[in-house]
C-alpha positions in Angstrom: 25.1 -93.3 22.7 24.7 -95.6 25.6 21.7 -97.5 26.5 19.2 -95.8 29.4 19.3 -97.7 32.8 16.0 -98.7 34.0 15.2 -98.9 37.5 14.7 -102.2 37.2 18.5 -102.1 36.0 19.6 -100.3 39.2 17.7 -102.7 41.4 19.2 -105.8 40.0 22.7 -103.9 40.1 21.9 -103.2 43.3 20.9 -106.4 44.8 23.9 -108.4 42.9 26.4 -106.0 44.6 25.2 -106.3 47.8 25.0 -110.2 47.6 28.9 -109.8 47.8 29.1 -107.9 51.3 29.1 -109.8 54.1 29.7 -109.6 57.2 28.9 -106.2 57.6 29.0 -103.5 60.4 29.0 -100.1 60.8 31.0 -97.9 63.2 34.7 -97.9 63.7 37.6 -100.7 64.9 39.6 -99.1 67.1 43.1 -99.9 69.4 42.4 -98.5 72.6 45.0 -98.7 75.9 43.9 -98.8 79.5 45.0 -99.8 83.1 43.9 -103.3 84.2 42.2 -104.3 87.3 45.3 -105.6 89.1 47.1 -103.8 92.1 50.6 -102.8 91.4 51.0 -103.7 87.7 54.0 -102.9 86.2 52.8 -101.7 82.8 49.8 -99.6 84.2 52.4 -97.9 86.7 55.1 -97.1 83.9 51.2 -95.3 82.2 51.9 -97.9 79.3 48.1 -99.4 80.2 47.4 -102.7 78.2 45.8 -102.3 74.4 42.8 -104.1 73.2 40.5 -103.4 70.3 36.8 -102.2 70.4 34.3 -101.9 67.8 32.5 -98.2 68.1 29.1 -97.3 66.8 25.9 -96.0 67.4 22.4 -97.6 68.3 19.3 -95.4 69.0 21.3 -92.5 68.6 23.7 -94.0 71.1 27.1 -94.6 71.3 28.3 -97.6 72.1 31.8 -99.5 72.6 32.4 -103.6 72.1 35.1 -105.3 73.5 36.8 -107.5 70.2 39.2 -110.2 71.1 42.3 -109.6 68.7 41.6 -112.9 67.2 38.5 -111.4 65.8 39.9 -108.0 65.0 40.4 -109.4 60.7 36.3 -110.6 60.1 35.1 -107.6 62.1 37.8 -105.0 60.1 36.0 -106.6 56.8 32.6 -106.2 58.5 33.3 -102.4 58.9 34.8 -102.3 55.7 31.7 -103.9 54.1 29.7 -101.7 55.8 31.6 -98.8 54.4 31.3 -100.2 50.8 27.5 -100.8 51.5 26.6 -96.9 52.4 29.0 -96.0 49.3 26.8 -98.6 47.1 23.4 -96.9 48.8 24.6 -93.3 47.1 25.0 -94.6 44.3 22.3 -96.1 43.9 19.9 -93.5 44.9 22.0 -91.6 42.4 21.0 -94.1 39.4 17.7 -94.7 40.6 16.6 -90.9 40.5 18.5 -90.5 37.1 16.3 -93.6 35.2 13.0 -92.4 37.0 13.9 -89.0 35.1 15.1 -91.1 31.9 11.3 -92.7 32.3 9.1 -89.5 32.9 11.2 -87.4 30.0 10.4 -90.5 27.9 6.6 -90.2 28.2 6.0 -93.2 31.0 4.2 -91.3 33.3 0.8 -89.7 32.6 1.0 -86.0 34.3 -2.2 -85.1 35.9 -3.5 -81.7 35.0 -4.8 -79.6 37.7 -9.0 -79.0 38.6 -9.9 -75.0 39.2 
């Protein structure tokens, strides 16, 4: 049988794990197309627009769109990807940290409280 983790185990496992993730973001990279600002453009009149990437996301319960240049588009694709592994990694461990604090109480660590009449 395998040993018990501790929650002291899931915070260290924790903590190591996300030493590893940066830069991190959250939302979603995105191509988008669009016309330009120029009069008589030949690739907005043929509807082909010009493309350029955004980062999407929320703040305050807002949406909100950030122009990336494409040299950028690589660190801030790992940033959203970090971010992804990040909320996976925060299931988890909320997943491992309920399980030992269940591990503790069954083995006797906490002292229930009996109710007053």
């Amino acid at each position: 049988m395998g040993r018990i983790e501790s929650t002291e185990d899931v915070r260290r496992w924790f903590l190591q794990q996300v030493s590893e993730l940066w830069p991190l973001a959250t939302g979603s990279l995105s191509l988008r197309t669009g016309p330009c600002i120029r009069e008589h453009c030949t690739a907005c009149e043929r509807g082909e627009g010009h493309a350029s990437y955004a980062l999407y996301g929320r703040k305050n319960n807002r949406r909100f769109s950030v122009y990336v240049p494409e040299e950028l588009v690589p660190r801030v694709q790992q940033a959203v990807n970090n971010g992804r592994k990040l909320e996976q990694l925060m299931r988890e461990a909320g997943l491992r940290y309920t399980v030992a604090l269940k591990a503790k109480r069954a083995a006797g660590a906490f002292v229930r409280k009996r109710k007053t009449r």
